[in-house]
C-alpha positions as CSV (number, residue, x, y, z in Angstrom):
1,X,50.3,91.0,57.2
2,X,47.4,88.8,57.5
3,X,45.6,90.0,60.7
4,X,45.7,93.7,59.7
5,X,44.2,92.5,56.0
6,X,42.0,89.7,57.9
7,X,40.3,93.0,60.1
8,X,39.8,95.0,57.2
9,X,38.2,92.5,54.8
10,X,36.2,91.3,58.1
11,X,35.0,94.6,58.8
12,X,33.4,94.8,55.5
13,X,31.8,91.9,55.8
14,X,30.1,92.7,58.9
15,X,29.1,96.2,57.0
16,X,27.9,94.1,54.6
17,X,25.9,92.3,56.2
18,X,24.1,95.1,58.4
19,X,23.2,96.5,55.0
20,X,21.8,93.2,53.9
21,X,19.6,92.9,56.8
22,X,18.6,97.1,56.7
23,X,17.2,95.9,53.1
24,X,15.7,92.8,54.2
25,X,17.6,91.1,52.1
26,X,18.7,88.2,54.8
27,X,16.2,85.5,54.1
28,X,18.4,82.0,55.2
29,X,20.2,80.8,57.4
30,X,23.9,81.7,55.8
31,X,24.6,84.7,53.7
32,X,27.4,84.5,51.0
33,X,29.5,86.9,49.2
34,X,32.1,85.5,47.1
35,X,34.9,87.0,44.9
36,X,36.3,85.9,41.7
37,X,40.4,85.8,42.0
38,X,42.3,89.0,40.1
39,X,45.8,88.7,39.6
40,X,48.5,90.5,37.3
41,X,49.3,88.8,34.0
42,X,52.2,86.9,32.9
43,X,53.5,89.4,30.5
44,X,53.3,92.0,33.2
45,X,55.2,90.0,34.9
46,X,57.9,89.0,32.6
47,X,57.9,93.3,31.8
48,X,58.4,94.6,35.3
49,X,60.5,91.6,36.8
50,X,58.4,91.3,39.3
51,X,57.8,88.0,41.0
52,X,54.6,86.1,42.3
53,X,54.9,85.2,46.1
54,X,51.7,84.1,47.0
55,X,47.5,83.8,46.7
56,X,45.5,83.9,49.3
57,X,42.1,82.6,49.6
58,X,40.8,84.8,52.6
59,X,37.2,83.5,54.5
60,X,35.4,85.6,56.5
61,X,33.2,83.1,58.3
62,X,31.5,84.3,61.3
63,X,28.1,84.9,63.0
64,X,26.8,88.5,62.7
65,X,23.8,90.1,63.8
66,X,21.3,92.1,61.0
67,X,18.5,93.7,61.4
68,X,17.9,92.2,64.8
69,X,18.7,88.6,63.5
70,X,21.5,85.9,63.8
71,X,23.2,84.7,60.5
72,X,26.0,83.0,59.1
73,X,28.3,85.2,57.3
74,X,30.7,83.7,54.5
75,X,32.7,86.5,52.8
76,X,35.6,85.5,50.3
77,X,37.9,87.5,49.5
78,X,41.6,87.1,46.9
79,X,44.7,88.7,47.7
80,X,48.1,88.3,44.9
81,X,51.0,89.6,46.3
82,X,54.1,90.2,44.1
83,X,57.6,91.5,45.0
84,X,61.0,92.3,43.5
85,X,64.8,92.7,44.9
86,X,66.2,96.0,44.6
87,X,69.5,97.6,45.9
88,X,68.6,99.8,48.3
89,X,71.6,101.3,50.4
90,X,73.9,98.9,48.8
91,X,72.0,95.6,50.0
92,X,69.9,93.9,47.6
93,X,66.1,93.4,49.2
94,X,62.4,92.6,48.5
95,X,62.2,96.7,48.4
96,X,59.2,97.3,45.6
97,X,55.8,95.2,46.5
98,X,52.7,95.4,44.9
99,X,49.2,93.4,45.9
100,X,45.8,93.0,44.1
101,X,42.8,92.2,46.4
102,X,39.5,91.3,44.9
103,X,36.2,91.5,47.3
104,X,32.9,90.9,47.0
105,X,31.0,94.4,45.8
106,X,27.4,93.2,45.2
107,X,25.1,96.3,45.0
108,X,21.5,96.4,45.1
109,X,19.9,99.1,43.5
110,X,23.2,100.7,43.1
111,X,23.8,100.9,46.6
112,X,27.1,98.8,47.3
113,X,27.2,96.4,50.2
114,X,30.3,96.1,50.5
115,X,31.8,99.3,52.8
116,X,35.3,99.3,51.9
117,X,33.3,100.6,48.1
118,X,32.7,103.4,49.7
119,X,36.4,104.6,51.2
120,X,38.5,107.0,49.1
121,X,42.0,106.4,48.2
122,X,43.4,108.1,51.5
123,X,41.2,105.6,53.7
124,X,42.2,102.7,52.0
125,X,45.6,103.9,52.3
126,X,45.0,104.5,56.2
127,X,43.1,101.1,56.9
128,X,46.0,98.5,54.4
129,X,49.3,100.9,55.6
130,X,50.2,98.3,58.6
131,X,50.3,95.6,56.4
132,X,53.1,97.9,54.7
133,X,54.9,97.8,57.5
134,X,55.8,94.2,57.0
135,X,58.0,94.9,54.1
136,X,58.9,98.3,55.2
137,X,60.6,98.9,58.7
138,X,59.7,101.9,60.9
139,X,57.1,103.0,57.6
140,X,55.9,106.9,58.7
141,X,52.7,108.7,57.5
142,X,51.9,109.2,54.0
143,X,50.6,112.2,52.1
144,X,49.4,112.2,48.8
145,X,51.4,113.8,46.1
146,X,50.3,112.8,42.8
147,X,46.6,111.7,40.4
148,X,47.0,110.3,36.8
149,X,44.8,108.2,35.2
150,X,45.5,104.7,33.7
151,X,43.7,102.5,32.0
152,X,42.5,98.9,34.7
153,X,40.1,96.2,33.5
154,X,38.9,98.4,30.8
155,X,38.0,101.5,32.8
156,X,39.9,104.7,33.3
157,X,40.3,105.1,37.1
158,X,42.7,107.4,39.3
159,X,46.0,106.2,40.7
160,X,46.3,108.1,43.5
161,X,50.6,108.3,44.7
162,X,51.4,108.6,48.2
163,X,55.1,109.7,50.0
164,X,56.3,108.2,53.1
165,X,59.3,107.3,54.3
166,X,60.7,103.8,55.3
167,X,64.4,102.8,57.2
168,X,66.6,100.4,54.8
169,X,70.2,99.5,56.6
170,X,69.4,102.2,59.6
171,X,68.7,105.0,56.9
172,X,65.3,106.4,56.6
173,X,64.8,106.3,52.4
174,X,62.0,107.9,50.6
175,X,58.7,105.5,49.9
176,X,56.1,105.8,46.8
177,X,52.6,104.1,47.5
178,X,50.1,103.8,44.7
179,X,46.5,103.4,45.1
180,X,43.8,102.5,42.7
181,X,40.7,100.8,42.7
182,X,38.1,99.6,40.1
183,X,34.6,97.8,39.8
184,X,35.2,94.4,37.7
185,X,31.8,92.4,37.8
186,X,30.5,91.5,40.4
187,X,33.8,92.2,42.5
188,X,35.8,95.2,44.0
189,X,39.9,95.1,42.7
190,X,42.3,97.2,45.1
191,X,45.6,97.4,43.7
192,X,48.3,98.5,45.9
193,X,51.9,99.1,44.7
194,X,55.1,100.7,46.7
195,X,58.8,101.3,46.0
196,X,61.7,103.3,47.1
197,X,60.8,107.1,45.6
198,X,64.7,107.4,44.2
199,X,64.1,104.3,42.0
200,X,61.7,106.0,38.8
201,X,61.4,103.2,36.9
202,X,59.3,101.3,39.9
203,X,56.9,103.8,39.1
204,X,56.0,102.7,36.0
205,X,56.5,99.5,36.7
206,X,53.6,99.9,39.3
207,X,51.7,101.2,36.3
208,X,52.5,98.6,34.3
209,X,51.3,96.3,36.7
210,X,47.8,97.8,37.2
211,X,47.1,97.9,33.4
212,X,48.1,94.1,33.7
213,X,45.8,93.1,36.2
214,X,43.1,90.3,35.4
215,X,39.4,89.4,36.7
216,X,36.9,87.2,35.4
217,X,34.6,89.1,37.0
């Protein structure tokens, strides 16, 4: 899971720091963007049954050329990753998952640096759906299905549902992916939530957990 995040997050920072350089911006030697850590709350947590696996401080550290010049680049990025066993085809697995990523979004005259600011649900979908694959075997193309709003940090932003299809025990099973994404200070929050399509309650749990999310910002 962590190279296909590591080329995602790293390609933004590269974007961000062509755009830095385009605006003359780049005036030392290193260049950094860093992200405050967003994460779901304990009661959402104790609500959905979902369980916290890990946190991830991810570094993007790397020399990048912009606007004709050498820097250092130092991007940092938080990921939160939760899970929950389910019974799926009669065997209980880690079958609903559900990931908060907080990047860097600082914007200069209202003009985001970071790129991935700029990719709609369906990209984001696209670029972070190998990572998917991790927890879901033989995960197929997804098509959206579904808008509602909900209520994240404070703002009212689209969740955006996707359908795919995954393979539990040798059967292929029905997959829900939600997608939202919101502008908390100074930082981007990508939340990212998937469950088996027959089990409706994971639905709202993925909800749940989006209106539980947290960012000092």
């Amino acid at each position: 899971m962590e190279l296909g995040r590591r080329a995602v997050l790293a390609g933004a920072a590269v974007g961000m720091a062509s755009l830095a350089g385009c605006m003359d911006l780049i005036t030392g030697d290193t260049v950094e963007f860093t992200a405050s850590e967003a994460s779901v709350s304990e009661d959402g947590l104790d609500e959905t049954d979902f369980e916290h696996i890990d946190t991830e401080e991810l570094t993007i550290d790397e020399e990048v050329e912009a606007g004709g010049i050498e820097r250092r680049l130092i991007v940092t990025n938080w990921i939160n990753t939760y899970e929950k066993d389910l019974t799926v085809q009669s065997e209980t697995e880690q079958a609903a998952t559900f990931a908060v990523v907080s990047t860097p979004n600082a914007e200069i005259l209202g003009q985001s640096l970071n790129p991935i600011a700029q990719l709609s649900h369906d990209e984001l979908l696209e670029e972070f759906q190998n990572e998917l694959g991790d927890d879901y075997d033989g995960l197929g193309d997804a098509d959206k299905i579904d808008e509602r709003e909900e209520v994240v940090l404070g703002d009212e932003v689209t969740v955006s549902t996707f359908e795919t299809t995954a393979e539990f025990e040798g059967e292929e099973v029905d997959i829900y992916i939600h997608v939202a994404t919101v502008t908390s200070g100074d930082d981007l929050i990508i939340a990212v939530g998937a469950h088996p399509a027959a089990l409706g309650q994971e639905r709202t749990n993925s909800y749940t957990l989006m209106q539980e999310i947290e960012h000092e910002g």
